[in-house]
N, CA, C and O atoms as a DFTB+ gen file, in Angstrom:
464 C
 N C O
     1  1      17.797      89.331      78.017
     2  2      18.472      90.096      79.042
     3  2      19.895      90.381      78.557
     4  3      20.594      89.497      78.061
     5  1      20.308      91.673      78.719
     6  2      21.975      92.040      78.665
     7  2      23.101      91.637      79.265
     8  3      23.374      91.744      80.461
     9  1      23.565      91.304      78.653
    10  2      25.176      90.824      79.927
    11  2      25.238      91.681      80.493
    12  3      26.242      91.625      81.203
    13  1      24.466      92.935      80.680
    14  2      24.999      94.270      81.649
    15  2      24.352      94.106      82.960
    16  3      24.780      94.339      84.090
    17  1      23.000      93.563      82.468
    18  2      22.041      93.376      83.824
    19  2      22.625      92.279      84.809
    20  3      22.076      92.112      85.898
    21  1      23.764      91.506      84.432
    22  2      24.219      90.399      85.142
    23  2      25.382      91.175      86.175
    24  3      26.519      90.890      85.800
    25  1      25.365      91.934      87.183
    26  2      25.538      91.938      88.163
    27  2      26.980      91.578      89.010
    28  3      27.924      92.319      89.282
    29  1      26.735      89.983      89.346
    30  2      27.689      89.240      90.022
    31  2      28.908      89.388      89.438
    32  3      29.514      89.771      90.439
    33  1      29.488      89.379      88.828
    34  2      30.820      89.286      88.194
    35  2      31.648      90.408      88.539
    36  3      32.794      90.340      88.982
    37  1      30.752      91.801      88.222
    38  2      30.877      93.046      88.519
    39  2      31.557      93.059      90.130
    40  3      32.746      93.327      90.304
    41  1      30.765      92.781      91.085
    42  2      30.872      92.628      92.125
    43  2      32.188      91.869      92.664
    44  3      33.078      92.410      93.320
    45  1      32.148      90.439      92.247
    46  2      33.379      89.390      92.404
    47  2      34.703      90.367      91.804
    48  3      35.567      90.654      92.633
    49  1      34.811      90.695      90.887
    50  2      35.758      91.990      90.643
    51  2      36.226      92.996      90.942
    52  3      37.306      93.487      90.612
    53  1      35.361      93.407      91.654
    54  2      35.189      94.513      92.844
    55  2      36.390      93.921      93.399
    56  3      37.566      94.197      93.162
    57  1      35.983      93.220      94.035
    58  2      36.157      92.062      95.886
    59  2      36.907      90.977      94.860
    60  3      36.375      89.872      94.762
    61  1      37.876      91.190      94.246
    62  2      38.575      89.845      94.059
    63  2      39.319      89.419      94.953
    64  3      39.533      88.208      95.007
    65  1      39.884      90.267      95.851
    66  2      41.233      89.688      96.638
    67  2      39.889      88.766      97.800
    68  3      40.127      87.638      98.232
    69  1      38.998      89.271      98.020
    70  2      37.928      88.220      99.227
    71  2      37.826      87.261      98.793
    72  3      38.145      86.226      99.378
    73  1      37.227      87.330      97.335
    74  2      36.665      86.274      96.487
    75  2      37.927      85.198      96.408
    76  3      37.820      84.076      96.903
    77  1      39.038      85.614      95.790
    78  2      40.067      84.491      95.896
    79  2      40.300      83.642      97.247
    80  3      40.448      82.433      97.429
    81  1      40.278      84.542      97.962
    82  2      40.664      84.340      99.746
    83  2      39.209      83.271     100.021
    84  3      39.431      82.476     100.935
    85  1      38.134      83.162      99.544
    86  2      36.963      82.179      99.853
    87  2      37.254      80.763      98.914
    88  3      37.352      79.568      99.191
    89  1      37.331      81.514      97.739
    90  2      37.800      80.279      96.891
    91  2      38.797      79.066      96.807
    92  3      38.573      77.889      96.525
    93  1      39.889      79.667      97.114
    94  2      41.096      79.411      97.665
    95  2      41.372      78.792      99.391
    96  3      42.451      78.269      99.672
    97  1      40.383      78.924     100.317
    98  2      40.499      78.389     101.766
    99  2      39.468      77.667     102.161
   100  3      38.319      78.108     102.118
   101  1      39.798      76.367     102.628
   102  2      39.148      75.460     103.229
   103  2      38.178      75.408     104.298
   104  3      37.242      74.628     104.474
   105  1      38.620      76.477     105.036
   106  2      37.957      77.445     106.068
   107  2      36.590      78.352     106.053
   108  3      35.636      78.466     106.822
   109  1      36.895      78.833     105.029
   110  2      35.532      79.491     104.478
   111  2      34.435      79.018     104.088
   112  3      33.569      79.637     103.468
   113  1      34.402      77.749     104.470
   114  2      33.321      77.252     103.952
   115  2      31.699      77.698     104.269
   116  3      30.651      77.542     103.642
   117  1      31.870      78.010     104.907
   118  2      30.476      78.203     105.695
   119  2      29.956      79.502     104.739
   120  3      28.876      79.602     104.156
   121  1      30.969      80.366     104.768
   122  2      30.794      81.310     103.687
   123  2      30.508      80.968     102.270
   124  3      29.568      81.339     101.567
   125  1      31.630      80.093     101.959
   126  2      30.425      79.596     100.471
   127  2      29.335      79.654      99.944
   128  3      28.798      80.257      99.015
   129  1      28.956      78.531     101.091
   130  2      27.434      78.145     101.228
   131  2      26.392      79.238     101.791
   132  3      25.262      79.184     101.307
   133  1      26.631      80.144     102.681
   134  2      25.756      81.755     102.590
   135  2      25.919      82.171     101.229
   136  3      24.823      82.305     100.686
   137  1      27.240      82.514     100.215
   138  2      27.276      82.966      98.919
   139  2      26.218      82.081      98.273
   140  3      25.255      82.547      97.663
   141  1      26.415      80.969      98.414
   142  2      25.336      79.884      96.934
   143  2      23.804      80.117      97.397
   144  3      22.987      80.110      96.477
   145  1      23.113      80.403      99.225
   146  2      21.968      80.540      99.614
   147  2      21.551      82.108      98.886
   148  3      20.501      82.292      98.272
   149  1      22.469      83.017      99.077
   150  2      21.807      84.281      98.058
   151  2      22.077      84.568      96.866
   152  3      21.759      85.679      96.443
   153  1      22.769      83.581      95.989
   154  2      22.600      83.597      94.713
   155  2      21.232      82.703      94.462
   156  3      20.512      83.081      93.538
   157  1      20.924      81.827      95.036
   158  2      19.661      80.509      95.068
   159  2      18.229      81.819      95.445
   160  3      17.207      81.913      94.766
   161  1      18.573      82.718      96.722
   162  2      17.268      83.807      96.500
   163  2      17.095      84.488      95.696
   164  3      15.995      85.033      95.611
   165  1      18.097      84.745      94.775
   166  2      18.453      85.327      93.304
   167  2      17.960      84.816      92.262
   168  3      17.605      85.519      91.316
   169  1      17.862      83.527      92.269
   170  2      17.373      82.778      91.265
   171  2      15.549      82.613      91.680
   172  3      14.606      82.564      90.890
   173  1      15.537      82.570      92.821
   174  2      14.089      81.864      93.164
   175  2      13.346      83.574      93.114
   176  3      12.192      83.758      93.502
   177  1      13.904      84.296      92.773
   178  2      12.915      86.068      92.372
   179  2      12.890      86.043      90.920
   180  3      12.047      86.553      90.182
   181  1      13.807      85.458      90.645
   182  2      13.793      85.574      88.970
   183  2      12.970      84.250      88.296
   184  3      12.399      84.279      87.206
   185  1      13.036      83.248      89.082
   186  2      11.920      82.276      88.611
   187  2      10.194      82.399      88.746
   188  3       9.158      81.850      88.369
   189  1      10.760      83.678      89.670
   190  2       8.887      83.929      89.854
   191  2       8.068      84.242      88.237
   192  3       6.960      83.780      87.963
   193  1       8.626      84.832      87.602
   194  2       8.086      85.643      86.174
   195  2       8.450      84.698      85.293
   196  3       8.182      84.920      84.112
   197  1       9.128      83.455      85.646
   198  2       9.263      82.325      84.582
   199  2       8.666      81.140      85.279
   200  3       9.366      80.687      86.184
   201  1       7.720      80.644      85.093
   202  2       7.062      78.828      85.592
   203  2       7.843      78.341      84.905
   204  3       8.019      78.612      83.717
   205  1       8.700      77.175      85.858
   206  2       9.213      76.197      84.755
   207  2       8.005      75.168      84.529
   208  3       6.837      75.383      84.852
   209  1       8.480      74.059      83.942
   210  2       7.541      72.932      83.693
   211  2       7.015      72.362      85.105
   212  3       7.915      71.932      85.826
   213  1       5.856      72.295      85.559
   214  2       5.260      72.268      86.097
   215  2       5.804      71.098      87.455
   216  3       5.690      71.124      88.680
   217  1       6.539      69.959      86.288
   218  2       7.226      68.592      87.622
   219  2       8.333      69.568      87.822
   220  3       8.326      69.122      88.969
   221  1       9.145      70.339      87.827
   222  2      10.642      70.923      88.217
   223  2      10.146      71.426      89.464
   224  3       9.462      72.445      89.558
   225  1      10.391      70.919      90.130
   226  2      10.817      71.981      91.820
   227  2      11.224      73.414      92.051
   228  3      12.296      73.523      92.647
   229  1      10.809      74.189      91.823
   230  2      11.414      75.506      92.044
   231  2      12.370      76.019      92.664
   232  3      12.963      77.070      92.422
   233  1      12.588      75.005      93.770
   234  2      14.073      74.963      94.786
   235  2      15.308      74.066      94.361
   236  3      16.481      74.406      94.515
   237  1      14.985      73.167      93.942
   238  2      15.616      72.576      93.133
   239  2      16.598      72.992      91.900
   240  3      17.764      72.700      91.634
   241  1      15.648      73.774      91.288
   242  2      16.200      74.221      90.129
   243  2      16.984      76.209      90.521
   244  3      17.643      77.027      89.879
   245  1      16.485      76.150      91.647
   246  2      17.254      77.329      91.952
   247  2      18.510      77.314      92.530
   248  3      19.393      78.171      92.477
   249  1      18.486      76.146      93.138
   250  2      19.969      75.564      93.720
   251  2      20.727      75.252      92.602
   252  3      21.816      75.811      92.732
   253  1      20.675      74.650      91.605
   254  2      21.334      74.211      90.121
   255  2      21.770      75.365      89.652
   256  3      22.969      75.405      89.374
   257  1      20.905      76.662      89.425
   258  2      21.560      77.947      89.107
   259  2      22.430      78.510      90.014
   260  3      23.450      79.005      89.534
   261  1      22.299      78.551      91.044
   262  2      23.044      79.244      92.161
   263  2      24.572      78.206      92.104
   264  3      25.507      78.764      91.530
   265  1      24.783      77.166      92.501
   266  2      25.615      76.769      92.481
   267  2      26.592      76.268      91.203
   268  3      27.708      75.784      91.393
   269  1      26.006      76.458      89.890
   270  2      26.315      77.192      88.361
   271  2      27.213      78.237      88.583
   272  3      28.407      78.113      88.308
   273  1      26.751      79.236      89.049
   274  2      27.209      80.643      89.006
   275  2      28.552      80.440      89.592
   276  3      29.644      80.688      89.082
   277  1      28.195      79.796      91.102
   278  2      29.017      79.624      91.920
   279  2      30.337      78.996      91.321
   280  3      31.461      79.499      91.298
   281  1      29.862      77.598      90.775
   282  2      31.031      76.737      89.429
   283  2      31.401      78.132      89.228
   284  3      32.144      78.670      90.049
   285  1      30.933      78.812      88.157
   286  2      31.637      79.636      87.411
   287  2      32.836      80.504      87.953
   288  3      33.780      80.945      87.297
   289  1      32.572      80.656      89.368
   290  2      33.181      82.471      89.817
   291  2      34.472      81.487      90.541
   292  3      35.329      82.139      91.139
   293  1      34.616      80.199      90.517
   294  2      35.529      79.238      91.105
   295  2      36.263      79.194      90.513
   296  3      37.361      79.461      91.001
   297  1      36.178      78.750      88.738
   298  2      37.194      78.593      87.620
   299  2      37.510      79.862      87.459
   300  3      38.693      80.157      87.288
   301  1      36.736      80.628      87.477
   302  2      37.485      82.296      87.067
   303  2      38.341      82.839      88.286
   304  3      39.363      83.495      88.084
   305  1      37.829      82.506      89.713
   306  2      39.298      82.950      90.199
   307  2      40.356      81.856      90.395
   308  3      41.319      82.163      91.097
   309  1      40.316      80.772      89.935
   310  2      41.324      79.261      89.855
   311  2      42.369      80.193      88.986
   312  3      43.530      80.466      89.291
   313  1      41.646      80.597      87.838
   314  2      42.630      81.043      86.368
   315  2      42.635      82.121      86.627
   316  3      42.279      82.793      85.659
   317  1      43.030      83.103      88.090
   318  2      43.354      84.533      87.812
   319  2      42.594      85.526      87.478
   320  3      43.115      86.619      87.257
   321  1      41.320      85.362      87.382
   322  2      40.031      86.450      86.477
   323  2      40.733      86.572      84.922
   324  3      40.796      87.685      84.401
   325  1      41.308      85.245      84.137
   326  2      41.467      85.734      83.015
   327  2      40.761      86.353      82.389
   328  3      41.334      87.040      81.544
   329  1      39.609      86.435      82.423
   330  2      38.650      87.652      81.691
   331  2      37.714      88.520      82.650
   332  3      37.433      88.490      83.848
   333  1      37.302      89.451      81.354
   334  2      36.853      90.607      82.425
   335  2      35.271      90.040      82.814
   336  3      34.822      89.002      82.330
   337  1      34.574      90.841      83.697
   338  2      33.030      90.554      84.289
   339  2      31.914      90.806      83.171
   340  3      30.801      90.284      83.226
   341  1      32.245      91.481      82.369
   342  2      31.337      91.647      80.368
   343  2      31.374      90.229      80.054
   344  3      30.306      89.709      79.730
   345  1      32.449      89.498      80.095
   346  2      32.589      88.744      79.029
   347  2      32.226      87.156      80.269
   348  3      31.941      86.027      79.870
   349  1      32.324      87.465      81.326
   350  2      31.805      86.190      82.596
   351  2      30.125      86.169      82.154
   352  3      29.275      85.283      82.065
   353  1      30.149      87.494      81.957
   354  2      28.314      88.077      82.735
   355  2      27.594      87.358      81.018
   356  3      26.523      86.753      81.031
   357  1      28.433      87.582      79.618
   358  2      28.308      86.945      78.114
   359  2      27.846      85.652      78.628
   360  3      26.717      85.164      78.668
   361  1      29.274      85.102      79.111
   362  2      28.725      83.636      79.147
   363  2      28.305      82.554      79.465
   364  3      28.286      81.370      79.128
   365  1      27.730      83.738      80.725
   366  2      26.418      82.692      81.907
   367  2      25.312      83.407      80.966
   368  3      24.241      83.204      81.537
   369  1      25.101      84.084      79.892
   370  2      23.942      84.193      79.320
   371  2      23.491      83.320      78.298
   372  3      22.337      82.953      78.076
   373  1      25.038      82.894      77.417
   374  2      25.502      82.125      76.669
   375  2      25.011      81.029      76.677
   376  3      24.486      80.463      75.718
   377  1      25.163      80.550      77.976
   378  2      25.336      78.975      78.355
   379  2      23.584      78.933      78.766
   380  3      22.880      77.972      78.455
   381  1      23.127      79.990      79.410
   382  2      21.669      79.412      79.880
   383  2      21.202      79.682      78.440
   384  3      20.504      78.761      78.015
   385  1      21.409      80.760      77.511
   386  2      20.448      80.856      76.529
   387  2      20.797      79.336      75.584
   388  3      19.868      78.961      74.869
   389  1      21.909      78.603      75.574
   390  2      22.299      77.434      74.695
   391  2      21.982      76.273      75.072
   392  3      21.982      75.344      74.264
   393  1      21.607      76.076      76.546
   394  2      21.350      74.147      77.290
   395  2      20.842      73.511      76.350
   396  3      20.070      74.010      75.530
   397  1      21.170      72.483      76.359
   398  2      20.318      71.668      75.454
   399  2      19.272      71.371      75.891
   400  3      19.347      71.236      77.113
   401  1      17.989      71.138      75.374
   402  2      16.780      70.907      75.928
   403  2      16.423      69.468      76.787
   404  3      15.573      69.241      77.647
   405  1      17.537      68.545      76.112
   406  2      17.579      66.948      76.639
   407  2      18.837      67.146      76.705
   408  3      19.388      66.815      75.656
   409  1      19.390      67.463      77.326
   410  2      20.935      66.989      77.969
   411  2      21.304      65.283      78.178
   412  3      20.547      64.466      78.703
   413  1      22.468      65.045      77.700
   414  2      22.600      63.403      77.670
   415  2      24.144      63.649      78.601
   416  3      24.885      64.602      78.361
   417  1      24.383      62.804      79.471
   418  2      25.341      62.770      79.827
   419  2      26.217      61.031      80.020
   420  3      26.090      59.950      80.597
   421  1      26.916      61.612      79.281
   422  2      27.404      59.980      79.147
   423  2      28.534      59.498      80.233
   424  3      29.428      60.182      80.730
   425  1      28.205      58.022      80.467
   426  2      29.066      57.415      81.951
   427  2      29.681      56.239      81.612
   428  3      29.174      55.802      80.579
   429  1      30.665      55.452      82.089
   430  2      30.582      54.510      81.912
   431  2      29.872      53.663      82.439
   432  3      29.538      53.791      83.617
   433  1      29.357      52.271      81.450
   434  2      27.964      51.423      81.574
   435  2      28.113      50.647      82.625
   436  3      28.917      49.755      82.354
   437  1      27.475      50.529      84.327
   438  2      28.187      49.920      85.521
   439  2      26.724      48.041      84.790
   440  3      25.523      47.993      84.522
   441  1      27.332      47.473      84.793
   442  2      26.457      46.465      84.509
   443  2      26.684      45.552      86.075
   444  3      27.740      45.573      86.707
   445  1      25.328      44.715      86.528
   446  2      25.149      44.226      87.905
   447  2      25.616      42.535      87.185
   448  3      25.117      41.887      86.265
   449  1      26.527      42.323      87.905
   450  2      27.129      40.489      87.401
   451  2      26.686      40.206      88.983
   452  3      26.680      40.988      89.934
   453  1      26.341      38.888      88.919
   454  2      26.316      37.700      89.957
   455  2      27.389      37.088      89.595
   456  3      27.932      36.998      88.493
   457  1      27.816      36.423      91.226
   458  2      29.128      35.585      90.668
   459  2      28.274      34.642      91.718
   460  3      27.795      34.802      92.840
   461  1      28.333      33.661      90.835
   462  2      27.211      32.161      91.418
   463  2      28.484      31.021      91.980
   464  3      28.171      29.921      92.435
């Protein structure tokens, strides 16, 4: 797929002064969460023509994309839209075409002590 066919960014650019004004207020929340429910129907049309692995949840994994995107359009208006919606729309293609297949995420090790 083209970074052209990616849409959202286009849009958030459009509507930056809203987009900041959601991002930016505590208030809006409710709105958020309508934004992340139709990026998540966004994802769950586009998962139709892709089966994931059969144990993945389909809702599950559509919420993970949706609220991805969502990450994304947060840091880009945090930093001003330092870049343009070509180069947003690049590297949500970037990043899904690169995941690692086993993702490791490292924590620190909580070990369970008894104190006797």
């Amino acid at each position: 797929m083209p970074s052209s066919a990616v849409k959202i960014f286009d849009h958030v650019t459009q509507y930056k002064d809203f987009y900041t004004l959601i991002v930016k207020s505590n208030r809006l929340i409710e709105f958020q969460s309508k934004l992340c429910t139709v990026l998540k129907e966004l994802a769950l049309k586009d998962l139709i023509a892709h089966q994931p692995h059969p144990t993945i949840d389909r809702e599950l994994q559509a919420s993970y994309h949706a609220y991805a995107i969502f990450g994304m359009i947060i840091e880009w208006v945090q930093h001003g839209f330092l870049y343009n919606s070509t180069y947003m729309a690049e590297q949500l293609l970037a990043i899904i075409k690169n995941r690692p297949l086993h993702g490791v995420y490292t924590t620190a090790k909580v070990t369970n002590t008894k104190d006797s």
